[in-house]
N, C-alpha and C positions, 0 to 999 in steps of 0.2 A: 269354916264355910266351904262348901263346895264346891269348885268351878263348874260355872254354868256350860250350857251347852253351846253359847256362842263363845264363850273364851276359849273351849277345845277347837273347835275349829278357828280358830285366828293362829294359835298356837301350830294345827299342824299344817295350813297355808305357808306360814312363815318357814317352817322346815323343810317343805317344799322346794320355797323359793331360792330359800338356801341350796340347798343339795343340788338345784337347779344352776345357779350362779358358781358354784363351783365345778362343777361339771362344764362349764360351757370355758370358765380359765382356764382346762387342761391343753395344753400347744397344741398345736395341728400337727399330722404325721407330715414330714417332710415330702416336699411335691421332686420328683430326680429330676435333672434335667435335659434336654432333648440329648441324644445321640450323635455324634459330630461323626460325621461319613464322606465316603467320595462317590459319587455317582459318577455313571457315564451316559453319553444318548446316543442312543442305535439309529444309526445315520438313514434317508430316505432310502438312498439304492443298495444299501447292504448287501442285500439278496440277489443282484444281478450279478451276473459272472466277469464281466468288462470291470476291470479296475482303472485308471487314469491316477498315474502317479508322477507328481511336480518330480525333475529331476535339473541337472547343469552339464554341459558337456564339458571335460577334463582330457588332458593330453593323456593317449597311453603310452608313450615313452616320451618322455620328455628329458629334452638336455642343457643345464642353466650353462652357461658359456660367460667366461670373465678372463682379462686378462692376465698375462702371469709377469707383466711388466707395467709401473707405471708413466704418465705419459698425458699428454693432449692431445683429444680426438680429432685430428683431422679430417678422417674419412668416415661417413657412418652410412650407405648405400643399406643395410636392413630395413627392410618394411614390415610392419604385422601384417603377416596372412600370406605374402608373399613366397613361393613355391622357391626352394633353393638346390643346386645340386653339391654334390661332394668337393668342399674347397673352395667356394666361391666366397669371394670376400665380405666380410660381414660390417668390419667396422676395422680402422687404421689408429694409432696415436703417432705424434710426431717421430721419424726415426734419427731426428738431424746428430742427436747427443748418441747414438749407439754407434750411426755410421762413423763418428769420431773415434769412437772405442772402437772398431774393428779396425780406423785406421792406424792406431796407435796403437795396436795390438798385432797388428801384420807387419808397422816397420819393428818392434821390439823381436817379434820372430825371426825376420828376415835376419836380422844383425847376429842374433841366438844361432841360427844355421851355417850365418857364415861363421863365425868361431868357431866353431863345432868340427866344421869340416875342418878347418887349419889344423885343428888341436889334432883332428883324426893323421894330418899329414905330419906335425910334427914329431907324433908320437913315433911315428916310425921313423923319426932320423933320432932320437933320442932327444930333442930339442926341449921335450918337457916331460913331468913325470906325470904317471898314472895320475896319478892323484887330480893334477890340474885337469888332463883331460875329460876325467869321472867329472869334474864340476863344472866346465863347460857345457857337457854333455846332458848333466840336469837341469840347467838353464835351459838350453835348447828344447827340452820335452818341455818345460814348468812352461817356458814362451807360448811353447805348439799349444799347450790344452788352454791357455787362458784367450788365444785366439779362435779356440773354437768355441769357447765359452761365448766371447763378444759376437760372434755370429751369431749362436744360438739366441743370446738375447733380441739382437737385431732381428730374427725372424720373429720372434714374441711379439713384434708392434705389429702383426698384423693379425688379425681375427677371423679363422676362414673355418666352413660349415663343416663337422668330421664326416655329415652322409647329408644325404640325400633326405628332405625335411620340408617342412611348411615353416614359418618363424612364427610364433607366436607372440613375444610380446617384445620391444623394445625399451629398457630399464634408462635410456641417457639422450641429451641431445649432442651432436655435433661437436666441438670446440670446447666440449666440458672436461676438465681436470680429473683422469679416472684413475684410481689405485686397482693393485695389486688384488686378486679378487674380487674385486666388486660386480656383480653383476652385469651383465650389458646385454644380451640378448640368449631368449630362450627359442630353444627351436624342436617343433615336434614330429612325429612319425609322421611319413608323409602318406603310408597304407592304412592307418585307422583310426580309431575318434573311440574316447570312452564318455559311454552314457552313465552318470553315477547318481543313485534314486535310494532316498531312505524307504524298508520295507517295513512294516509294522510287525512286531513278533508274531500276533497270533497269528499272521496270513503264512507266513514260514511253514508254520503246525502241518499247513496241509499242504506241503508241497513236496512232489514226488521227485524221486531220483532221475525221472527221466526231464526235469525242468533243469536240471545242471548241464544239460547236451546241446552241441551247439547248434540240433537240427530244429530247436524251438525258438521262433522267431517269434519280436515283439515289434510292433511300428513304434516309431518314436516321432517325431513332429517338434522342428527347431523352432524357436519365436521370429519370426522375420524373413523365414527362409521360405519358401513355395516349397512346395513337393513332400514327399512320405518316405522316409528312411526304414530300414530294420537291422535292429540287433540281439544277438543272443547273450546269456548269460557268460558273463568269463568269470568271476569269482564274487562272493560275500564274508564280508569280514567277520573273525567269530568274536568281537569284542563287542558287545550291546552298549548305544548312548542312552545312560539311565536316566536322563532327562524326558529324551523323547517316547523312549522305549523302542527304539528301530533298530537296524541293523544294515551298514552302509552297501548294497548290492552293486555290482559295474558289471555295465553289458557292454560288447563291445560290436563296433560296426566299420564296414569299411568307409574311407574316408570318400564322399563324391569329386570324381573330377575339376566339375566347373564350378562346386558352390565352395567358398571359404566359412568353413564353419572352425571358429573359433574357442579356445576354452576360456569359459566363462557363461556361455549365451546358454540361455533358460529353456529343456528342451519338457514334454509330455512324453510319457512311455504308457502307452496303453497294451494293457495286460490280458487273455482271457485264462481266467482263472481255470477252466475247465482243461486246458491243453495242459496244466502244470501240476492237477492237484492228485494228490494218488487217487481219491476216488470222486464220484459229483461232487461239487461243490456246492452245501448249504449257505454258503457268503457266510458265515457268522461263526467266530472265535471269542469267545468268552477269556477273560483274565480267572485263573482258577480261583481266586478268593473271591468271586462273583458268585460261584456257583454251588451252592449247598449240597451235601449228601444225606435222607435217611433211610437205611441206615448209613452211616458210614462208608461210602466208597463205594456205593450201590450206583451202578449204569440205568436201572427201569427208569423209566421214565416217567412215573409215576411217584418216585420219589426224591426225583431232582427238583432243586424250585431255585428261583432267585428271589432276591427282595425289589420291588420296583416302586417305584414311588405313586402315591394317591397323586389322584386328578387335582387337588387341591393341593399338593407337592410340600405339606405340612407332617406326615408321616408314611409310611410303608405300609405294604400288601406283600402277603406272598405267592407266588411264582410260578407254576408248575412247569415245567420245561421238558424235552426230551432231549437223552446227551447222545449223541454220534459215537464219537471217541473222546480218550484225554490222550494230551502228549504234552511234551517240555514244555509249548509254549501257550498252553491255556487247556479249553474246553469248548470241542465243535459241538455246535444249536443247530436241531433239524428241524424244532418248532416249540414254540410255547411263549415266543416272544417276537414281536412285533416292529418296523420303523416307527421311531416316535418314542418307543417307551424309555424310561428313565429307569436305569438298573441301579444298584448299590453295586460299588467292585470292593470297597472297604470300610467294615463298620462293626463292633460287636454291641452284643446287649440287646439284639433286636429281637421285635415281635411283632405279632400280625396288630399295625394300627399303635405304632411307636411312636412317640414324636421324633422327631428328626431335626438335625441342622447341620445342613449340605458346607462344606466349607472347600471340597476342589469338585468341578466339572471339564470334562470332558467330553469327546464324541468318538465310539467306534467307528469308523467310517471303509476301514479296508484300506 
């Protein structure tokens, strides 16, 4: 018998549905997953030239002072802040046990000199021999140094300024039990005051040789103090904290007459970038893995971009930028990005409209 015309078609329905059914069990292509990056945000006043950098004020010579005998503090006349001249007494421990010792040490000489001499007169009536007199005679020196010794100790109980100083801080009270070294007061230059401000790398980038002169002056502004200071640059350390990414700068200034300004207190060092920078200043230092090149290592500005992130902050955009220069410490921005925007400084794999997921943020701010 024949199959009919309705059993061919059920037959090839069902092969249909088959081929159908199988087809639809094959896996799905793997979905990757977002991108793990670091962003940073380009602060409101990037672009201004005025920088305002938190800093502390730090002694610039500073001298830690401890006794070299131990003892209990009788006398401790140091005050923090307190203006000092050369030798003025800082702090006393008791001298009663030395003046013992110098006095037992001046009659053990006395007695040492008188032998001494005898021996010298005996010697010459023959009354005794060389020999005795040679050891008389080193008694009487061993006496004389061990009583210069007990003096010298004896002047150890007192603690007086080596110059001319401010005192910065006092480490003890009064009647307290102090040893050998231990700290007891610190006392600093009484001509200047160091301002020390962490500097952010990329701001370095553009800074001219003539910002290391001491003819560029910066205001600085103490917390609590009235009035406007300035100081210029004295030195930057070339060792980078890889934490922060800065780099430790110390300005230095002279110290004012009538205010006590101490190390510790929390000062502002406002900066304008235009005095310091080798050329205008665009405000904006880029971290060079920010900043894409194509081709490769191409300056147009038409082919530099960054990745920033969508308004929706679930993936990337790319960037078009224009570069200034490059140098050690990043990639100076004349335009192509904005305050507010969210840039990637670290991420691979990426493309226009990636997913993403941000896992460190940060802010350029200057």
């Amino acid at each position: 018998m024949k199959p009919t015309k309705n059993y061919r078609m059920a037959v090839a329905i069902g092969l249909c549905s088959a081929f159908a059914l199988t087809a639809c069990s094959k896996p799905a292509a793997p979905v990757k997953p977002p991108a793990s990056i670091e962003v940073a945000k380009i602060s409101d006043d990037i672009f201004g030239t005025m920088r305002d950098f938190p800093a502390v004020v730090q002694a610039s010579d500073q001298s830690d002072l401890a006794f070299r005998v131990s003892g209990e503090l009788i006398e401790l006349p140091a005050i923090g802040g307190q203006r000092v001249a050369k030798g003025d007494l800082l702090a006393k421990v008791d001298p009663a046990d030395f003046i013992r010792a110098v006095d037992d040490a001046t009659a053990t000489f006395d007695l040492a000199k008188l032998n001494f001499e005898r021996a010298a007169s005996l010697l010459k009536s023959g009354s005794i021999s060389a020999s005795e007199h040679d050891t008389l005679k080193a008694e009487y020196q061993i006496a004389e140094a061990e009583l210069n010794i007990a003096k010298t100790r004896l002047g150890f109980t007192e603690l007086r300024a080596p110059k001319e100083g401010v005192i910065g801080s006092v480490a003890v009270d009064n009647f307290e039990n102090v040893q050998v070294g231990e700290p007891i007061v610190v006392i600093n230059s009484i001509e200047t005051i160091d301002i020390v401000v962490d500097v952010a790398e990329h701001l370095l980038a553009v800074a001219s040789p003539r910002s290391a002169q001491n003819d560029v002056q910066h205001k600085v502004t103490i917390e609590g103090i009235d009035g406007e200071f300035y100081a210029s640059r004295y030195e930057v350390e070339s060792e980078k904290d890889e934490v922060s990414k800065t780099y430790k700068a110390t300005l230095r200034m002279p110290r004012p007459e009538k205010v006590a300004i101490l190390p510790g207190m929390s000062a502002v060092v406002s900066v304008d970038m235009n005095k310091i920078s080798r050329d205008a200043f665009s405000g904006l230092v880029l971290p060079s893995s920010a900043v894409q090149f194509e081709p490769a290592m191409s300056l147009n500005g038409e082919n530099s971009f960054v990745w920033k992130l969508s308004e929706e902050g679930d993936s990337v955009v790319k960037q078009a930028v224009e570069v200034q220069q490059l140098s050690e410490f990043g990639v100076e921005i004349k335009s192509g990005v904005a305050p507010g925007d969210v840039i990637v400084v670290y991420g691979q794999g990426l493309f226009e409209g990636a997913p993403i997921h941000v896992v460190k943020t940060r802010e350029i701010n200057g």
